[in-house]
C-alpha positions as CSV (number, residue, x, y, z in Angstrom):
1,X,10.1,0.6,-7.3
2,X,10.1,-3.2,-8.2
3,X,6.8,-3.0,-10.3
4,X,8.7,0.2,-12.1
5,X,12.0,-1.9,-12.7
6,X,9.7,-4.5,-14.1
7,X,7.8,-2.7,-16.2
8,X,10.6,-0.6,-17.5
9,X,13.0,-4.0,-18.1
10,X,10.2,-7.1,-18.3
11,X,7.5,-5.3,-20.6
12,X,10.0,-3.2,-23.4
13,X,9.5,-6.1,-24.8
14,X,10.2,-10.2,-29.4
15,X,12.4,-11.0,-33.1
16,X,13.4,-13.5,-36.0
17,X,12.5,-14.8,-38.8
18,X,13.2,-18.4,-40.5
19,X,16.6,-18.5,-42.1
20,X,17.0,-20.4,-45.2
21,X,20.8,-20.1,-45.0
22,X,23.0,-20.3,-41.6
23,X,23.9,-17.1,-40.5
24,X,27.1,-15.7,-38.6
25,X,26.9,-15.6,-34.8
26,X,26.3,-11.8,-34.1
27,X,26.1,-10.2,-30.8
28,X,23.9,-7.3,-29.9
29,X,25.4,-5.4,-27.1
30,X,23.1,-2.4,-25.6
31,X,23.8,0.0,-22.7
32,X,20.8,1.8,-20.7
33,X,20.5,4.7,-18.8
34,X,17.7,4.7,-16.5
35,X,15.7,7.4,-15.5
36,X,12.8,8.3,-13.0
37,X,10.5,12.0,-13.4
38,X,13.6,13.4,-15.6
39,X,16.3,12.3,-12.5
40,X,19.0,9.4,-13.3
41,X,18.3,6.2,-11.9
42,X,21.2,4.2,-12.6
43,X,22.4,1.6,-16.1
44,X,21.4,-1.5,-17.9
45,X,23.6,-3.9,-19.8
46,X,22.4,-6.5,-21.8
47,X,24.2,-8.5,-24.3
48,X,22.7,-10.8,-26.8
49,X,24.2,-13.7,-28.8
50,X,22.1,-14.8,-31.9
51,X,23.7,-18.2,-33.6
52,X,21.5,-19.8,-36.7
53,X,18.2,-20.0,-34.7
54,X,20.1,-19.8,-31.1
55,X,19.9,-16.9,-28.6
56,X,22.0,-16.6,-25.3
57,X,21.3,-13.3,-23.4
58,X,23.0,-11.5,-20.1
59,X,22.0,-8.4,-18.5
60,X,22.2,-6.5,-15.2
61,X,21.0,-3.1,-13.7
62,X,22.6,-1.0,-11.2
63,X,20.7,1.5,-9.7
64,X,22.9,4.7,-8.5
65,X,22.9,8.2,-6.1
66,X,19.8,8.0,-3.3
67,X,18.1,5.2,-4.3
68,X,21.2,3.3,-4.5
69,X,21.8,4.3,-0.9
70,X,18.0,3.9,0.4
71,X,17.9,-0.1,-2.0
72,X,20.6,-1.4,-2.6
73,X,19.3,-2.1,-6.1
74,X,20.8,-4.2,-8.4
75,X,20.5,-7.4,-10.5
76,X,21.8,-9.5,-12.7
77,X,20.2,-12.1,-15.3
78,X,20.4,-14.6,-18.3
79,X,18.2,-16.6,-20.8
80,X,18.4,-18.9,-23.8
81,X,16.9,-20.4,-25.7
82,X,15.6,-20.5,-29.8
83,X,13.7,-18.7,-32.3
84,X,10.4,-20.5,-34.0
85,X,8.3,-18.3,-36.0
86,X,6.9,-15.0,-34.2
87,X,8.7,-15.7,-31.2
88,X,11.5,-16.7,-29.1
89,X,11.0,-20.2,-27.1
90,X,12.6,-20.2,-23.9
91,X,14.6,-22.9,-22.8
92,X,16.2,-21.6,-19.3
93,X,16.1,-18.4,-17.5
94,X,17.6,-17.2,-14.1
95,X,17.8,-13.9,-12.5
96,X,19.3,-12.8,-9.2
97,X,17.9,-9.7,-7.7
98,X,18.9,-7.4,-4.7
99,X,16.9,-4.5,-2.9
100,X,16.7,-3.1,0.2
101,X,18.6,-5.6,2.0
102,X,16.0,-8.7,0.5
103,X,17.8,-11.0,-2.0
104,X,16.0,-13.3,-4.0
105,X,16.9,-15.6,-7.3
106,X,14.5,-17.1,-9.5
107,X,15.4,-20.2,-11.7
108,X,13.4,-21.5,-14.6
109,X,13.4,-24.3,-17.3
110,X,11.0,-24.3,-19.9
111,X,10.4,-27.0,-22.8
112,X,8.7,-25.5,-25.9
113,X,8.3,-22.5,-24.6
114,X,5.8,-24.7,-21.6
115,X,7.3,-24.4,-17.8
116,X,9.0,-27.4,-16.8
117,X,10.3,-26.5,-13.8
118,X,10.9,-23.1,-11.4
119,X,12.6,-22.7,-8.5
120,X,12.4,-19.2,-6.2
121,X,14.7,-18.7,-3.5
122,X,13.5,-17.6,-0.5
123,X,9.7,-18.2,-1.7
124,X,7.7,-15.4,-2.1
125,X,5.4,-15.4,1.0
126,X,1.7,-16.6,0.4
127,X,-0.9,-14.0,0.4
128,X,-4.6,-14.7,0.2
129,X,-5.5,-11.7,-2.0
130,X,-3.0,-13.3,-4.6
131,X,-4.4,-14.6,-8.0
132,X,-3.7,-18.2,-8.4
133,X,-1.4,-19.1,-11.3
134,X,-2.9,-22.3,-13.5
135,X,-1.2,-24.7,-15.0
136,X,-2.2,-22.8,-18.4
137,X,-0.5,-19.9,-17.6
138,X,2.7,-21.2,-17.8
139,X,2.2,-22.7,-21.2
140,X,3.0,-21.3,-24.8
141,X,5.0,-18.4,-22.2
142,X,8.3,-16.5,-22.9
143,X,10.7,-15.2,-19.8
144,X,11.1,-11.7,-19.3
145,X,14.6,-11.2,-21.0
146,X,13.9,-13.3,-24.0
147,X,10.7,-11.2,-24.8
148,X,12.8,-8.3,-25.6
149,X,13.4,-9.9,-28.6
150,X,10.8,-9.3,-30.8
151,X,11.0,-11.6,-34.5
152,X,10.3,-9.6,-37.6
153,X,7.5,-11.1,-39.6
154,X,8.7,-13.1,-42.3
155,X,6.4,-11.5,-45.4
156,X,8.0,-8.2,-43.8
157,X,10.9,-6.0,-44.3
158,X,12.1,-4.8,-40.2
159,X,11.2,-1.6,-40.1
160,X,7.1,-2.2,-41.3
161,X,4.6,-1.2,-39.2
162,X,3.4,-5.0,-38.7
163,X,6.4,-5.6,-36.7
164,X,4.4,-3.7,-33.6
165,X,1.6,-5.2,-33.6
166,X,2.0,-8.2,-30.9
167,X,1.1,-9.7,-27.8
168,X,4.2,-10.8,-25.7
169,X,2.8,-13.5,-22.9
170,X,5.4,-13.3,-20.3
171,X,6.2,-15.1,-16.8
172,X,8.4,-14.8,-14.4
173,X,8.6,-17.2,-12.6
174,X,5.3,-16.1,-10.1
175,X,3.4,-14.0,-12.3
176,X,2.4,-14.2,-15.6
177,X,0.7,-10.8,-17.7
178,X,0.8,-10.0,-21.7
179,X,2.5,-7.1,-23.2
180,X,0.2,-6.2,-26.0
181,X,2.3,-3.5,-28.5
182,X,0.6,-1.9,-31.6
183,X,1.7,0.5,-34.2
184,X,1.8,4.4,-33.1
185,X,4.5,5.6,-35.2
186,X,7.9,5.5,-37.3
187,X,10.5,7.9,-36.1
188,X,14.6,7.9,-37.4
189,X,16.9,8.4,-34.3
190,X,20.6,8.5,-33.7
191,X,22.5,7.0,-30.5
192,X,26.2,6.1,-30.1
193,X,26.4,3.0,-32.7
194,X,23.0,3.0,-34.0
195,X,21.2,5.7,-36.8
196,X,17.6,5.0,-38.9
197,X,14.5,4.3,-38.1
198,X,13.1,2.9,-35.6
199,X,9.1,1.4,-34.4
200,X,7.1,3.4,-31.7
201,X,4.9,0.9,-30.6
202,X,2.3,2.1,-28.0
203,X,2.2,-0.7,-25.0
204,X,-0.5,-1.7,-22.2
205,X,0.3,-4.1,-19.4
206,X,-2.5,-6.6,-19.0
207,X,-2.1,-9.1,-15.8
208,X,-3.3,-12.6,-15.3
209,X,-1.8,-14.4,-12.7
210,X,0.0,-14.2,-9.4
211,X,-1.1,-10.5,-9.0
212,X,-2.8,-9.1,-6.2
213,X,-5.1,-7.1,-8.0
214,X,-6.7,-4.3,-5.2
215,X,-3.2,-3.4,-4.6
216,X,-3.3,0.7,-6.2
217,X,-0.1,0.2,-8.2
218,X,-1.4,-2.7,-10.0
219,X,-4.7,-0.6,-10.6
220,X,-2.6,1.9,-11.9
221,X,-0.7,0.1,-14.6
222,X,-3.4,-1.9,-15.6
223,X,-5.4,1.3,-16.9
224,X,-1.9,3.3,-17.7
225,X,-2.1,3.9,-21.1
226,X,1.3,5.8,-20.9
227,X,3.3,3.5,-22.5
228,X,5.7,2.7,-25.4
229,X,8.7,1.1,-26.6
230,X,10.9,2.0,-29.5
231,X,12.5,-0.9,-31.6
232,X,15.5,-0.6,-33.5
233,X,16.6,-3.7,-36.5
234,X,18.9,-6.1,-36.0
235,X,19.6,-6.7,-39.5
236,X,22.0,-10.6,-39.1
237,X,19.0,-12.5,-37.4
238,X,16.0,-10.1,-38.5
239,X,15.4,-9.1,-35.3
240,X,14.2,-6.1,-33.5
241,X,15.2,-5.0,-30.1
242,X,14.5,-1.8,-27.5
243,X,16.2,1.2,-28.0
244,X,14.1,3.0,-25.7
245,X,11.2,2.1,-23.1
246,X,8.8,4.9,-21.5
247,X,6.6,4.0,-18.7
248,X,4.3,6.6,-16.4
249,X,4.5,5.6,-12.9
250,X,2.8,7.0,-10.2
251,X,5.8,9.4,-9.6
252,X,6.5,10.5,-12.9
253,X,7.7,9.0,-16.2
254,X,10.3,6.1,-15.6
255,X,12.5,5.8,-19.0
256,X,14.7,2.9,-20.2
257,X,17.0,4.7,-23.3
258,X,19.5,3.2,-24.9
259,X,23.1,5.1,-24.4
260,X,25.0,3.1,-26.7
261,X,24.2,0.1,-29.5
262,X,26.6,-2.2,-30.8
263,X,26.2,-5.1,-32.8
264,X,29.7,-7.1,-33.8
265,X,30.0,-10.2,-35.7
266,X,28.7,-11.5,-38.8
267,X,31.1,-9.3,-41.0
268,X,29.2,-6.3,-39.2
269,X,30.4,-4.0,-36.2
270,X,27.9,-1.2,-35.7
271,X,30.3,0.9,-33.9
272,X,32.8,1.1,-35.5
273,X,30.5,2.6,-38.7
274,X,28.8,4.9,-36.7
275,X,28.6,6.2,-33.2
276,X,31.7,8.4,-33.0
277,X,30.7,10.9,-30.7
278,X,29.9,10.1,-26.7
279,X,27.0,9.3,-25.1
280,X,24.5,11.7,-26.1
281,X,20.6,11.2,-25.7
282,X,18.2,9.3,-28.1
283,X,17.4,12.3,-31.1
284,X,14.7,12.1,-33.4
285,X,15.8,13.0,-37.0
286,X,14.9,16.0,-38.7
287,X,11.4,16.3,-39.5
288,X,10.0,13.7,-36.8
């Protein structure tokens, strides 16, 4: 279940390009309903603030119904930091998580985009079939909530097909993998606040440190080629963000899809425009 949050809410995962002029502060507010083999799964929030080349980002999931009750699930994180050229540079990131009555909080500083510092409370107990972590993984790395913000490239209008193609080198903290997205398809979709096209990037999780690598579910998503994420613009920053994640799991296909989109500020408020109607599913536009 953890390596399925993970992937669904770690991997969906960059955005910005240099800005000649300042721009106004705008903040992208998406909500999430997860899902597991076609059966709800609980929400996710996440709220991002984009000022000149700034970011500051907060998000938490809540799982709901039985797994609620069997876990406990839920957590709660945030991140900052700025945007340099292809990708964000994170400067702090801390996350609180809960499940099945184990609670654990990770805290990390970073300098460049290079770990400075991490700090996991209770540790995570030493196992000998664990891949070391160097001191190279945890440079030129990006945390897992900043790497949902994906920078447009700068030659590039948002919605080009370049905008997919990627590699996203993410730690956590204790592991460190790449997210490496290419180009499948564009598709125009409507949610609650959000309508036009968006990227379908096909996705495939490669690990490099603190893994344990013979364990079957790391097998599994290592060769899982069932995998993509759908980004929508951000037009204020030149950003692109998830709209919608897909994952197959060993249990069935775990989804991550946007239930509303809002984006206020900088003399734009996407929901107020569009989005009248309730929370309805992601819809691909006529001849998709």
């Amino acid at each position: 279940m953890r390596l399925t949050a993970s992937a669904l809410l770690a991997f969906a995962l960059t955005g910005f390009a240099p800005q000649v002029q300042a721009q106004p502060a705008q903040t992208l507010t998406v909500n999430y309903n997860l899902s597991l083999a076609g059966l709800p799964l609980g929400k996710a929030d996440l709220s991002s603030t984009f000022n000149g080349p700034k970011y500051e980002m907060q998000g938490s999931v809540k799982l709901s119904g039985l797994v609620k009750m069997i876990t406990g699930g839920k957590g709660a994180g945030t991140a900052s930091g700025t945007i340099a050229g292809s990708q964000p540079q994170s400067q702090a990131f801390a996350v609180n998580t809960k499940s099945s009555g184990t609670q654990r909080t990770v805290r990390m500083a970073l300098d460049d985009g290079n770990v400075a510092d991490v700090e996991i409370e209770p540790p995570l107990e030493p196992k000998e079939d664990r891949v070391p972590v160097k001191a190279a993984d945890k440079k030129g790395v990006i945390d897992p909530l900043s790497a949902l913000i994906m920078p447009a490239v700068a030659s590039k209008s948002l919605t080009d097909a370049a905008n997919c193609n990627r590699t996203i080198p993410v730690f956590d903290g204790a592991t460190r993998q790449n997210i490496v997205l290419s180009y499948a398809e564009t598709k125009t979709i409507q949610v609650p606040g959000y309508s036009g096209p968006v990227l379908v990037c096909n996705a495939r999780w490669v690990p490099i440190s603190g893994h344990r690598p013979q364990r079957s579910t790391i097998k599994f998503m290592q060769e899982n080629k069932d995998m993509n994420v759908w980004l929508a613009p951000v037009e204020g920053p030149r950003v692109l963000f998830p709209i919608k994640v897909a994952v197959r799991t060993t249990i069935g296909m775990g989804e991550l899809e946007a239930a509303s989109w809002s984006v206020e500020g900088g003399g734009t408020t996407t929901a107020a425009r569009r989005g009248a109607k309730g929370r309805e599913p992601i819809k691909a536009g006529a001849g998709q």
